[in-house]
N, C-alpha and C positions, 0 to 999 in steps of 0.2 A: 100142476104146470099152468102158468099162465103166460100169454104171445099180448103182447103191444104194439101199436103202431103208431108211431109219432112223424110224420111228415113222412122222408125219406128211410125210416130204420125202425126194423123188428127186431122188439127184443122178448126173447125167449127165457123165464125166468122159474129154475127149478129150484129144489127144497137149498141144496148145497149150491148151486150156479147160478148165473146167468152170462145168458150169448145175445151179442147184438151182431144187425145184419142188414148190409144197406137195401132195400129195396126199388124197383124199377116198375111202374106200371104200364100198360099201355089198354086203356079202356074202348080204344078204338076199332081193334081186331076181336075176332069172334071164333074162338071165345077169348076172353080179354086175357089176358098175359099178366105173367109177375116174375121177375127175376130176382133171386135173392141171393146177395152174394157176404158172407158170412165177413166180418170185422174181425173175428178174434179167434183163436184156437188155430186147431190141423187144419179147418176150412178154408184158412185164409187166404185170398186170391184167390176162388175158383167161385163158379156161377152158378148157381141150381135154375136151370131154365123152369119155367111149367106156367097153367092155366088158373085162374081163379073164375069163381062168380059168388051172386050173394042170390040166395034161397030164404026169403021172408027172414028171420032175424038169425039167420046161419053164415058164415061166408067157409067157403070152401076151395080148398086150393091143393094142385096136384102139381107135384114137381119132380124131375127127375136127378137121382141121385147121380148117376151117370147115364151119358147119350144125351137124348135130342129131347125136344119139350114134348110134353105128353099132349095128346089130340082130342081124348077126352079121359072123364073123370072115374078110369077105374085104376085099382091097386095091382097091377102085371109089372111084370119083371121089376126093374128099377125104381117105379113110378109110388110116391108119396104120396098118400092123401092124408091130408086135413082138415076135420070137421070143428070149426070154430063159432063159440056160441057167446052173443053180446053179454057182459056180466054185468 
């Protein structure tokens, strides 16, 4: 699996797929925010709120599948984590 980030849109690119998904950042709040709202498929129209940061050449980001945005970065109930590594 490989995730892209071109301006506003993540695209998530598997063996048989790819999904693209507009993205929202706000670097201001702490911890910084990312909302990703999915372009294509079942997802469409709906918002996966959650948190990111970058950790020396790692960026990580936690989002919920359903509910409210996650607070911090652990994998509980709903909550997604992603650990992404620069190629």
């Amino acid at each position: 699996m490989s995730i892209t980030f071109k301006g506003e849109v993540m695209t998530v690119s598997l063996p048989k797929m790819t999904k693209a998904a507009k993205i929202k950042v706000d670097s201001s709040k702490s911890p910084m925010t990312i909302d990703i709202s999915p372009t294509d498929g079942p997802e469409t129209g709906k918002t996966f709120p959650g948190i990111y940061k970058l950790d020396k050449s790692e960026l990580i980001i936690a989002f919920a599948e359903k509910g409210d945005r996650p607070t911090d970065f652990k994998a509980e109930g709903e909550t997604v984590i992603m650990k992404l590594k620069k190629e």
